[in-house]
SEVOLUM-822675 format. One record per residue (C-alpha): residue number from 1; x, y, z. Coordinates in Angstrom, 2 decimals, always signed. Layout:
N
- resi east north up
- NUM X Y Z
...
//
This chain:
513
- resi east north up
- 1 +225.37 +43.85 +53.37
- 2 +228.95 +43.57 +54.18
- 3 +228.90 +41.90 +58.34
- 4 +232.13 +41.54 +60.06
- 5 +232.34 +39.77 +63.21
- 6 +235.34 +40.20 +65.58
- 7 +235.94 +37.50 +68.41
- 8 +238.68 +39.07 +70.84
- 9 +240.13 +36.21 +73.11
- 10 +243.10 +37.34 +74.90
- 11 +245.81 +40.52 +74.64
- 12 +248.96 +40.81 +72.56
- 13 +251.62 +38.49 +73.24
- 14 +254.22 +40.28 +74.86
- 15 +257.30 +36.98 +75.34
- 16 +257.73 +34.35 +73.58
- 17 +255.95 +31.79 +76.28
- 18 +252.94 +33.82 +75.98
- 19 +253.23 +33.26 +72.45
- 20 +252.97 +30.34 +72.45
- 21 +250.51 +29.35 +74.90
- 22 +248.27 +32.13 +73.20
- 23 +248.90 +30.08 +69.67
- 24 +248.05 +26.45 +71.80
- 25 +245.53 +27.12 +74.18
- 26 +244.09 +30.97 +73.90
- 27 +243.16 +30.15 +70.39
- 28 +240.56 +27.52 +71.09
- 29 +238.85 +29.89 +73.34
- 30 +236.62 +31.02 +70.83
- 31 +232.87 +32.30 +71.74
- 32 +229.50 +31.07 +70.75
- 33 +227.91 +34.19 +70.09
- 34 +230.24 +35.36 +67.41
- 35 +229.72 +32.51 +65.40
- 36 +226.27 +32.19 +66.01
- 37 +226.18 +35.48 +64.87
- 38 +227.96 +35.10 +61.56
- 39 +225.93 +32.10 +61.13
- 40 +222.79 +34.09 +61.08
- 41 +223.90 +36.65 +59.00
- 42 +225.12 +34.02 +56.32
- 43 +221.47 +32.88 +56.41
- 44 +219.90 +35.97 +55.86
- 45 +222.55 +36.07 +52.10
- 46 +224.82 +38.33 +53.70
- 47 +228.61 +38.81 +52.49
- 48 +229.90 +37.60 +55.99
- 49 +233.61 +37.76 +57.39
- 50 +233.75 +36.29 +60.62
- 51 +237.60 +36.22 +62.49
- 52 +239.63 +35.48 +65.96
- 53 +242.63 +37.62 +67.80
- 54 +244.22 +35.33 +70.15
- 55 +246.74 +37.82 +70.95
- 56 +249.08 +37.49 +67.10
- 57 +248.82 +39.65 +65.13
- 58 +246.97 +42.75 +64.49
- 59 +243.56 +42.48 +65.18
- 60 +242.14 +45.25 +62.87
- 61 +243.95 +43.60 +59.81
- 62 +241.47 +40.48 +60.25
- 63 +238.69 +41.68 +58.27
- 64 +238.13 +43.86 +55.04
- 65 +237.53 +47.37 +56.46
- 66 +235.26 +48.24 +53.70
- 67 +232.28 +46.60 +55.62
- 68 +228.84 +47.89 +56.28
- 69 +228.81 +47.31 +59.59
- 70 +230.86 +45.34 +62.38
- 71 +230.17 +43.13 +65.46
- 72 +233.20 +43.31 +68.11
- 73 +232.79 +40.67 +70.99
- 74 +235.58 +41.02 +74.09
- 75 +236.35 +40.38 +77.74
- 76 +236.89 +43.81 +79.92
- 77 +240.52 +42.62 +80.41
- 78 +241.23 +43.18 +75.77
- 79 +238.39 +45.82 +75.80
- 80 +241.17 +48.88 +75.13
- 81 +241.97 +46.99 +71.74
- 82 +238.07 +46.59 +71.36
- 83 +237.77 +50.64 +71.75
- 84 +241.13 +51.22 +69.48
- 85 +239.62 +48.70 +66.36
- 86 +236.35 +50.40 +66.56
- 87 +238.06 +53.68 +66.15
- 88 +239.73 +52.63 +63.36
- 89 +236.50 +51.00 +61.81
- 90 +234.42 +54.17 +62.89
- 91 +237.07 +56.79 +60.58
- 92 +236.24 +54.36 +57.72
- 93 +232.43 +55.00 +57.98
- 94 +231.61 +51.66 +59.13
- 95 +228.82 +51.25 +61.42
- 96 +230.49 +49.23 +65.35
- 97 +228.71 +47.02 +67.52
- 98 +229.98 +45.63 +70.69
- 99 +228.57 +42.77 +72.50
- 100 +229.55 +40.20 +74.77
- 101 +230.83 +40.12 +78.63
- 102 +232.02 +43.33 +78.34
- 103 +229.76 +45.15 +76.98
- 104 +226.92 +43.47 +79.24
- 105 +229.27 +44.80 +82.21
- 106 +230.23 +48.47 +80.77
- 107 +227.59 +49.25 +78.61
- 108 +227.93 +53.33 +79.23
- 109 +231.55 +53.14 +78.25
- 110 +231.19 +51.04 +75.36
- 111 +229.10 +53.29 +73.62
- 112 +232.08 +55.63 +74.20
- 113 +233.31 +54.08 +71.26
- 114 +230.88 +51.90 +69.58
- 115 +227.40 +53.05 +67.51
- 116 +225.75 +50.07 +69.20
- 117 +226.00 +48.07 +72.67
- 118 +224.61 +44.74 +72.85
- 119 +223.45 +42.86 +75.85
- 120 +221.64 +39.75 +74.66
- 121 +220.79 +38.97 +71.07
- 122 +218.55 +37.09 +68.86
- 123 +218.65 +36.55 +64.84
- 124 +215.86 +39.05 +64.22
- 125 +217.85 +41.51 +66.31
- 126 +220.73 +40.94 +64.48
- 127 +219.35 +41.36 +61.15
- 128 +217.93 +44.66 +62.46
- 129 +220.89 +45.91 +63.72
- 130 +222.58 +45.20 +59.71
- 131 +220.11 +46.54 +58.63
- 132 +220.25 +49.72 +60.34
- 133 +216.94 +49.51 +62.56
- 134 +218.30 +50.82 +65.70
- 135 +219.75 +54.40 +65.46
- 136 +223.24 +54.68 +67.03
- 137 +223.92 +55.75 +70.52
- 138 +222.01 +52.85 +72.08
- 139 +222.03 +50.02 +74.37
- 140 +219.84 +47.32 +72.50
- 141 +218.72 +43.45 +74.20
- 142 +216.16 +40.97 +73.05
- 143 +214.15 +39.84 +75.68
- 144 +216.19 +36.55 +76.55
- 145 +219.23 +34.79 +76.05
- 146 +219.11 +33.08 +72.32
- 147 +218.22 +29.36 +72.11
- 148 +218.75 +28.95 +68.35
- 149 +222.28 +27.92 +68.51
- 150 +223.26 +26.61 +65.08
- 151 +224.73 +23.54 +64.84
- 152 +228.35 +22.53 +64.89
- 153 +227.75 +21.82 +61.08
- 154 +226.56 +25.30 +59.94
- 155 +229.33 +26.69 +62.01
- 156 +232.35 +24.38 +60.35
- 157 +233.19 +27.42 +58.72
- 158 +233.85 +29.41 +61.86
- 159 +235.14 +27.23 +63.84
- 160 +237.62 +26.16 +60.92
- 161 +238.67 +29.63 +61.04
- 162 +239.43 +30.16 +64.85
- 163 +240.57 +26.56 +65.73
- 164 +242.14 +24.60 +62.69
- 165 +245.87 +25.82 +61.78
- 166 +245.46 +28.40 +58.86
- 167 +241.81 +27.34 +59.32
- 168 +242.68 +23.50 +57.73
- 169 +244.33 +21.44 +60.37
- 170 +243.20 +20.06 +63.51
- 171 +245.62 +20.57 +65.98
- 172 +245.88 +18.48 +69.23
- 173 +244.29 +20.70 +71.41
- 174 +241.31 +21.74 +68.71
- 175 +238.52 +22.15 +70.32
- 176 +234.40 +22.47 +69.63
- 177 +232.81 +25.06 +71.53
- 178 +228.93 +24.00 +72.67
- 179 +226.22 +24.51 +74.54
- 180 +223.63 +22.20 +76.29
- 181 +221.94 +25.14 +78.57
- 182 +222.10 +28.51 +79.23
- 183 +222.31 +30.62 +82.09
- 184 +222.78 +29.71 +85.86
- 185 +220.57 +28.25 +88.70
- 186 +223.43 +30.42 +90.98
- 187 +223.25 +33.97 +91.97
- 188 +227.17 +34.32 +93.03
- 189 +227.18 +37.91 +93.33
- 190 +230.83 +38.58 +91.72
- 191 +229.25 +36.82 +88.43
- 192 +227.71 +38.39 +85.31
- 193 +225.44 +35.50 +84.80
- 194 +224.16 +35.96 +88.77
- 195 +220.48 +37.18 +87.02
- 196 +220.17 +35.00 +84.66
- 197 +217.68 +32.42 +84.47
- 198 +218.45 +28.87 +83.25
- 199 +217.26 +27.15 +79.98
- 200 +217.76 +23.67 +79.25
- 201 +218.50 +23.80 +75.60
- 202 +216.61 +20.85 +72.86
- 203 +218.58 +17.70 +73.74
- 204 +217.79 +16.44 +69.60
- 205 +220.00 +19.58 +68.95
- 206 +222.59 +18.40 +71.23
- 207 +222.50 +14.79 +69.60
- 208 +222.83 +16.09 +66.41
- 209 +226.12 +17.75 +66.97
- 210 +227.62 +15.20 +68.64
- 211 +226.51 +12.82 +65.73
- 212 +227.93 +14.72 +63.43
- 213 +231.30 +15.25 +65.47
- 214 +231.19 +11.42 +65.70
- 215 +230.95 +10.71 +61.15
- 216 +233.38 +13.98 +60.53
- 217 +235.69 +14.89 +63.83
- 218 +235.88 +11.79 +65.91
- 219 +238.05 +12.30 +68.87
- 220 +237.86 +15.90 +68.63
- 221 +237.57 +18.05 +71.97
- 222 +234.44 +19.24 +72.70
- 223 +234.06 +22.42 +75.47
- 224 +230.85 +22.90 +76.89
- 225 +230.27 +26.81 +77.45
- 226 +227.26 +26.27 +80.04
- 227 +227.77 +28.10 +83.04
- 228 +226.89 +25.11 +84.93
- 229 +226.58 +21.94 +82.94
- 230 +223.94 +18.85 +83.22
- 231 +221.67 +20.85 +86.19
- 232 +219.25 +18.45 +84.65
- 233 +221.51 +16.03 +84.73
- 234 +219.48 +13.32 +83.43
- 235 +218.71 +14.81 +80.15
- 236 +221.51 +15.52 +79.38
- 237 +223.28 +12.34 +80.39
- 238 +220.77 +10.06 +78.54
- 239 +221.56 +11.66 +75.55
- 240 +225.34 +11.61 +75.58
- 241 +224.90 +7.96 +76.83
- 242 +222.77 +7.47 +73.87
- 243 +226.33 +7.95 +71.87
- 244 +228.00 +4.02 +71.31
- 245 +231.09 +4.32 +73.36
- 246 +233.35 +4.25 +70.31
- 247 +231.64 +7.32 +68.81
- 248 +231.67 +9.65 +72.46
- 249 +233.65 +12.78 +71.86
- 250 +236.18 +13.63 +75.02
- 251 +234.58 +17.14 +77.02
- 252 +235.47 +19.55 +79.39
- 253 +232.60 +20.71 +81.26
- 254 +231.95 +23.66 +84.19
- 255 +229.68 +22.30 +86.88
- 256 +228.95 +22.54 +90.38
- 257 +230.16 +19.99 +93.16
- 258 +225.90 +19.83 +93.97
- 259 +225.19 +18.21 +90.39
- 260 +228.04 +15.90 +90.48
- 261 +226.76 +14.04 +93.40
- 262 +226.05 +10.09 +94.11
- 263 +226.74 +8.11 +90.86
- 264 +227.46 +10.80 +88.71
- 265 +231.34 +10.49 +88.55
- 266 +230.96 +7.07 +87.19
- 267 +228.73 +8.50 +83.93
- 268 +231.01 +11.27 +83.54
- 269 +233.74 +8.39 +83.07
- 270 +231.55 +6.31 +81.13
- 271 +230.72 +9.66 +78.66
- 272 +234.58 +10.56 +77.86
- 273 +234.59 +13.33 +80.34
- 274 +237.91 +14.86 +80.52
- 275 +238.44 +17.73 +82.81
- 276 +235.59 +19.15 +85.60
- 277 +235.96 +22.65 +86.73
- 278 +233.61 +23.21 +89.88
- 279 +233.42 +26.16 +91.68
- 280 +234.16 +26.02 +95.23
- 281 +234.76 +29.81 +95.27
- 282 +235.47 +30.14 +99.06
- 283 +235.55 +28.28 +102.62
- 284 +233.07 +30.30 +104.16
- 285 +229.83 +31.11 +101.21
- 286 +228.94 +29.67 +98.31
- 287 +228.22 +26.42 +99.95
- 288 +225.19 +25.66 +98.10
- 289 +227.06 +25.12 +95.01
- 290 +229.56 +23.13 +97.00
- 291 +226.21 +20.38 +98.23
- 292 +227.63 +20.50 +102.16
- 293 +224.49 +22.69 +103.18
- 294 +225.58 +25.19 +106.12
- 295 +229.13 +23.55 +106.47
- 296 +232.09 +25.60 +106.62
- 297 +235.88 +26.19 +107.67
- 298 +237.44 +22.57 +108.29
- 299 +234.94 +20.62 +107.98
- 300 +233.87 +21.98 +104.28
- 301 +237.63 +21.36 +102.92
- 302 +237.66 +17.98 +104.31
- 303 +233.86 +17.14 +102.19
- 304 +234.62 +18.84 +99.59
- 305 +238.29 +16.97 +99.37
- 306 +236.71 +13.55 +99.35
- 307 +234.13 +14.56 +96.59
- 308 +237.05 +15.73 +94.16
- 309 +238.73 +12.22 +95.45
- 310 +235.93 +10.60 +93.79
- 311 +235.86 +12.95 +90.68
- 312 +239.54 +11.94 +90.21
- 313 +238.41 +8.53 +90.34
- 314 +236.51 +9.42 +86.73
- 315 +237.86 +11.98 +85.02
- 316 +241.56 +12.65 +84.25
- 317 +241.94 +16.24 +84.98
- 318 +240.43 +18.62 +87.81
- 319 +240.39 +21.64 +88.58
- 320 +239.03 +23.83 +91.97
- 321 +238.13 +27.38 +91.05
- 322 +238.15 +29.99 +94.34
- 323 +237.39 +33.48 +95.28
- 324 +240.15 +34.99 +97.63
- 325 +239.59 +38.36 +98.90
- 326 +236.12 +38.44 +99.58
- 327 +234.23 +39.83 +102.92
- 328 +234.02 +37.33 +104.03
- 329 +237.87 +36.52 +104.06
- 330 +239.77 +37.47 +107.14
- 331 +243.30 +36.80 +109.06
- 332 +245.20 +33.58 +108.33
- 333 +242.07 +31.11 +107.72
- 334 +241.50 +31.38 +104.18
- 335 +244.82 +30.14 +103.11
- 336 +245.28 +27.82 +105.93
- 337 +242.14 +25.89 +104.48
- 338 +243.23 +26.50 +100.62
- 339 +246.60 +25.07 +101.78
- 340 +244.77 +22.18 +103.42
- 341 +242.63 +21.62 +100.78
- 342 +245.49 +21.28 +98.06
- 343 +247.50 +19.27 +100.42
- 344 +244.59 +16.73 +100.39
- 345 +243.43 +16.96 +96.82
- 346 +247.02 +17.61 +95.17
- 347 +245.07 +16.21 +92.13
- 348 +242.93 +18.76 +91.76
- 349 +244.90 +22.45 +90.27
- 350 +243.68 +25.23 +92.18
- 351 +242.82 +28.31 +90.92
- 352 +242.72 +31.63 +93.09
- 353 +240.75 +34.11 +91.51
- 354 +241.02 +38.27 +92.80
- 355 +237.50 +39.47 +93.18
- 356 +236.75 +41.81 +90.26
- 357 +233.79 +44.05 +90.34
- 358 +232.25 +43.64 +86.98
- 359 +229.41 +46.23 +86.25
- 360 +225.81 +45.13 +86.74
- 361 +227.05 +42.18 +89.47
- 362 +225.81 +42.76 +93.23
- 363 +228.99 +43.06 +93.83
- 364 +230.04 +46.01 +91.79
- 365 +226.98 +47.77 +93.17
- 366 +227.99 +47.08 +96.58
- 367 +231.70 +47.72 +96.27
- 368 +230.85 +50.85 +94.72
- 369 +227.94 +51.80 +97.08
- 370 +230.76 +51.77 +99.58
- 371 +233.82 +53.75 +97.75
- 372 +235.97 +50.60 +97.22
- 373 +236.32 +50.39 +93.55
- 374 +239.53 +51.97 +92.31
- 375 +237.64 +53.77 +89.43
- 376 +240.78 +55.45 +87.50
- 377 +242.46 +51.57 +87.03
- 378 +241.97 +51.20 +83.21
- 379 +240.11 +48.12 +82.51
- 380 +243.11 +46.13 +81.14
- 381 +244.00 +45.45 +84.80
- 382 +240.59 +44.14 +84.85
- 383 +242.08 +40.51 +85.90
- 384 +244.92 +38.95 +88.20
- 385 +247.50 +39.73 +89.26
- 386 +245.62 +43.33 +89.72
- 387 +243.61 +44.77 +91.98
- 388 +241.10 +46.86 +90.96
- 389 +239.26 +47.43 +94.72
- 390 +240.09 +47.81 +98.31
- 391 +239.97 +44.43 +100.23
- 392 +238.09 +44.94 +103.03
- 393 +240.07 +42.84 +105.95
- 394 +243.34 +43.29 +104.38
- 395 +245.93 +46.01 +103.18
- 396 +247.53 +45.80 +100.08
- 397 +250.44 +44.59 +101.20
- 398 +249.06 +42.07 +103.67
- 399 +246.45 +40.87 +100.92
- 400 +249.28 +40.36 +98.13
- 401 +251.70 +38.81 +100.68
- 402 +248.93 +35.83 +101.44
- 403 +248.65 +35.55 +97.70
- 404 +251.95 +34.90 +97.34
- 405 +251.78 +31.92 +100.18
- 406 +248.79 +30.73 +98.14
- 407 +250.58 +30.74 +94.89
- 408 +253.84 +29.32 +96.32
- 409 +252.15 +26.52 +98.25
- 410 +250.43 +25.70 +95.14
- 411 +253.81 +25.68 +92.81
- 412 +256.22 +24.34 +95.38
- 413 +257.93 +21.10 +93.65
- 414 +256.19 +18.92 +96.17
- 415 +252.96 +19.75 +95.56
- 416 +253.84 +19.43 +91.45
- 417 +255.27 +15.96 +92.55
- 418 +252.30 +14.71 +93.91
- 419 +250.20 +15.86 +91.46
- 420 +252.69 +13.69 +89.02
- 421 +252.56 +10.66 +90.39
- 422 +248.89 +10.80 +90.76
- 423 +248.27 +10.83 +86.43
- 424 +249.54 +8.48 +83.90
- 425 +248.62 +11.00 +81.29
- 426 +251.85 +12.48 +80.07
- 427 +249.28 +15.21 +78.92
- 428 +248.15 +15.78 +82.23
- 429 +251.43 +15.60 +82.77
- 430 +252.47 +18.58 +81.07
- 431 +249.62 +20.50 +81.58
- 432 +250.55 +20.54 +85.64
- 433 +254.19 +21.52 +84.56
- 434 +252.81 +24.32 +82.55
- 435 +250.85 +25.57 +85.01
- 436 +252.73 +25.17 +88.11
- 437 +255.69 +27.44 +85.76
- 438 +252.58 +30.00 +85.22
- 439 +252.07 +29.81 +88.84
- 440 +255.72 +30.83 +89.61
- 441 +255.49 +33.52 +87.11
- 442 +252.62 +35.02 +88.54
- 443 +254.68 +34.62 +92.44
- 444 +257.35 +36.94 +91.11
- 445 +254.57 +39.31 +89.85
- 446 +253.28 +39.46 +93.38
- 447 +256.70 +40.19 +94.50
- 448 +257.37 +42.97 +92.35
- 449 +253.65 +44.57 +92.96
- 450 +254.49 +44.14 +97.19
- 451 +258.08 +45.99 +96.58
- 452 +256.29 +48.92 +94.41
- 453 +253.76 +48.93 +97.67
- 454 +256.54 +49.58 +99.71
- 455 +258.54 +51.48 +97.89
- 456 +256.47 +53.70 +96.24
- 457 +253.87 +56.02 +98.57
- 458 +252.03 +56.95 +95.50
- 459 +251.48 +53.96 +94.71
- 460 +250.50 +52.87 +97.56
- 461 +248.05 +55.20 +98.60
- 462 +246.05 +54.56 +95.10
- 463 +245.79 +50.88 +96.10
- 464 +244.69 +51.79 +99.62
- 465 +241.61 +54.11 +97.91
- 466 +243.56 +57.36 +99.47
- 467 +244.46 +58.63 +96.02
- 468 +242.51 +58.98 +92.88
- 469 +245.51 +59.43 +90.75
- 470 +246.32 +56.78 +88.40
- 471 +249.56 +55.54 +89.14
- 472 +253.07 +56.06 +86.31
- 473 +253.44 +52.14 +86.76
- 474 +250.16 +51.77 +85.30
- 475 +249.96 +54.45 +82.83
- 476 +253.46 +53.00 +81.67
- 477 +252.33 +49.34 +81.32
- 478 +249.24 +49.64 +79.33
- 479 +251.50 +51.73 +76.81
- 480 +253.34 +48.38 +76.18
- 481 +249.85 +46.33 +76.20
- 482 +248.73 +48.35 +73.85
- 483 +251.07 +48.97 +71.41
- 484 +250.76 +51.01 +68.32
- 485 +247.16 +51.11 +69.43
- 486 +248.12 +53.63 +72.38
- 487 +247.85 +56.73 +69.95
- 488 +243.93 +56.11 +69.24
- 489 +242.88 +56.18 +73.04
- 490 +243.87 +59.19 +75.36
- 491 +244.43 +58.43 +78.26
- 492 +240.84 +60.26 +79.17
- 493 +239.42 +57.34 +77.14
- 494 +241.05 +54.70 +78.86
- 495 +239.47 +56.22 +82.06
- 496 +236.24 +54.01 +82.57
- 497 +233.05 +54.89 +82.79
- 498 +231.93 +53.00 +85.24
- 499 +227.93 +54.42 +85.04
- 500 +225.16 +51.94 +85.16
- 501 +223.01 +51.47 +82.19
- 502 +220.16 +53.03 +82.93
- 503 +221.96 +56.48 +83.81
- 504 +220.57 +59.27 +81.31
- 505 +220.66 +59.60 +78.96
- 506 +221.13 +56.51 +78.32
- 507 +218.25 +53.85 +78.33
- 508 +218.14 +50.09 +77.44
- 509 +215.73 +49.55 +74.21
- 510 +214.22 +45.66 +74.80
- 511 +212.91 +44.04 +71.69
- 512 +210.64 +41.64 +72.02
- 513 +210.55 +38.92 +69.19
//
């Protein structure tokens, strides 16, 4: 059989800076799955094409259209180009599958467009699916997460193709995707994974890769995927200590504040670790990922502050991931700690997430349960600087106006001067430049959002749930995201359906292995 396999990262470039940070950095944010995928079907003899869109190009023109059948993986944010490609592949008699984050989240929708939706996946899946097991209009899942993730050698191939220039050079930001676990111990209820249940994957697998990254890509990046990395920290640790120290590959990991306790900035030092990204998520929940127990307001910032202190003691670049706009957010508080926090940990970027209700999260169900979701905004303003719900302790305006202070606090040139003089990477560096120019960007795209909200009563009332009319700004915007691909979706079809999976008539099929 022909297999195609689609990996959509990020949306069309739309200025030249987005160019090229989607060239630099978007590109090496290849998925697992995909190539796993194409992996499996090379196995089984298969003619396999597997490809990337990082946002140049066109995305349909990356593999032969005269396929047998084709696996699309997206985030809700690209999932408009998803729908448009599959169109496209659909008029040519082709036979679509969707899978990853978004389909898990929109299943109903996907299969809008798609023959097949996808929640979790195994290789005997797989090969049913190419070869036609599963009749179309269904939502298929194996019965757990996959744990036979090939190696980094049997997918050279792939991830030639979506991180090597022209799929031959390294370029100084390549990087490895891997895994070491899957799942998450955590049930944050804005997260997809909030169900899952965590597997510690074979740590001889995960020695093998990094030997052979040692003999054939020494120094290259490596990017754990794990939702939460090292929960069995010791495991995992012996085994990348088993590496000599010459021959230990520089990571980025996710991880939680709780598992990076006691003497475990020191090994992440003595490993090559070179950027954490824990979630502290918010100042008043989530504190059990956070390892301060009940604590909260004040006192949390000033705990979690010193642990990222001693984080920054071992590994070159942080980052502190947060939720703003939850509940259990209210009045000035909120930003006053964020602000605090920053001003003690300048160190550490910050990143200030808008809640987003993905579908089959607690917090979709509960957002929805109470007529909060803004169901007419077209998933493509499925990420910041959009709002896709009501905020329950602030108006539009109010909520967008604190974002700003966030944002500016953040991006004000002291805050990028401290965070200078505390590196001697001229990486690091740049990266803090780059981002604290992103972060001024996305100020003035606040602004502009705040004067439409005053300026504009339609407008406004859609954001305050008063009107179920899709706004002209909107409609108007997506046009341009879209592109040439505008003419294959109506905008009927760019409405979501935002119906749970087991709504009839549609079912979920479960295949056991």
């Amino acid at each position: 059989m022909r297999v195609g396999i689609l990996d959509l990262l990020g949306p069309p470039a739309r200025r030249p800076v987005d160019l090229g940070y989607q060239m630099l950095i978007t590109k090496q944010y290849a998925s697992i799955t995909p190539q796993a995928i194409s992996v499996w079907c090379r196995r089984k003899g298969h003619d396999t094409h597997y490809a990337t869109y990082y946002g140049v190009g066109k995305p349909h023109r990356m593999l032969p259209m005269d396929l047998d059948v084709v696996f699309i993986s997206c985030y809700t944010q690209v999932s408009h180009i998803a729908y448009a490609v599959a169109k496209l592949y659909r008029a040519a008699g082709v036979r679509t599958v969707i899978g990853g984050p978004h389909a898990r989240a929109f299943p109903v929708d996907c299969l809008r467009f798609f023959d097949l939706v996808v929640r979790e996946c195994d290789p005997e899946l797989i090969e049913d699916i190419v070869t036609g097991r599963h009749d179309p209009g269904a939502v298929v899942s194996s019965a757990k997460p996959f744990d036979d993730v090939p190696t980094v050698e049997e997918r050279m191939p792939e991830i030639r193709a979506s991180a090597f220039f022209l799929g031959r050079k390294r370029l100084p930001l390549t990087a490895v995707p891997m895994l070491a676990s899957t799942g998450c111990p955590y049930a944050c209820n804005f997260c997809i994974d909030w169900n899952s249940t965590y597997r510690q994957l074979p740590a001889e697998r995960l020695k093998v890769d990094l030997d052979y990254l040692s003999d054939h890509l020494p120094g290259t990046l490596v990017v754990f995927h794990d939702a939460n990395f090292a929960v069995r920290f010791e495991e995992v640790f012996e085994t990348l200590e088993a590496q000599p120290p010459g021959r230990r590959p520089p990571y980025i990991i996710e991880s939680s504040l709780t598992v990076l306790r006691g003497e475990r900035p020191r090994r992440l030092k003595d490993t090559n670790c070179a950027m954490v990204a824990p979630g502290v998520e918010s100042w008043t929940d989530y504190s059990n990922k956070a390892g301060v127990g009940r604590t909260s307001g004040t006192a949390k910032v000033d705990r979690v502050a010193e642990h990222f202190a001693q984080l920054a003691e071992n590994v070159p670049y942080l980052q502190a991931n947060f939720m703003f706009g939850l509940d259990t957010d209210e009045g000035d508080e909120p930003v006053e700690l964020t602000k605090r926090f920053m001003d003690k940990a300048p160190f550490a970027f910050p990143t200030i997430n808008i809640p987003v209700p993905f579908g089959g999260t607690p917090l979709h169900d509960q957002l929805a349960a109470d007529g909060r979701v803004l169901t007419a905004m077209p998933f493509s303003f499925y990420y910041a600087p959009y709002l896709v719900t009501t905020i329950k302790n602030y108006d539009p305006v109010s909520y967008y106006r604190k974002l700003i202070e966030l944002y500016a606090h953040a991006a004000s040139p002291q805050m990028l001067r401290r965070r200078l003089a505390t590196t001697t990477h001229r990486p690091i560096a740049y990266v803090h430049r780059a981002r604290t120019a992103s972060f001024r960007a996305d100020v003035r795209s606040f602004e502009g959002i705040v004067r439409m909200l005053r300026s504009d009563p339609e407008f406004l009332a859609f954001h305050e749930g008063r009107s179920t009319a899709l706004p002209g700004y909107y409609r108007r915007l997506e046009e341009r995201m879209l592109g040439r691909y505008a003419e294959l979706l109506s905008p009927a079809e760019r409405t979501p359906d935002l119906s749970p999976a087991d709504t009839p008539p549609h079912s979920l099929t479960i295949v056991e292995p």
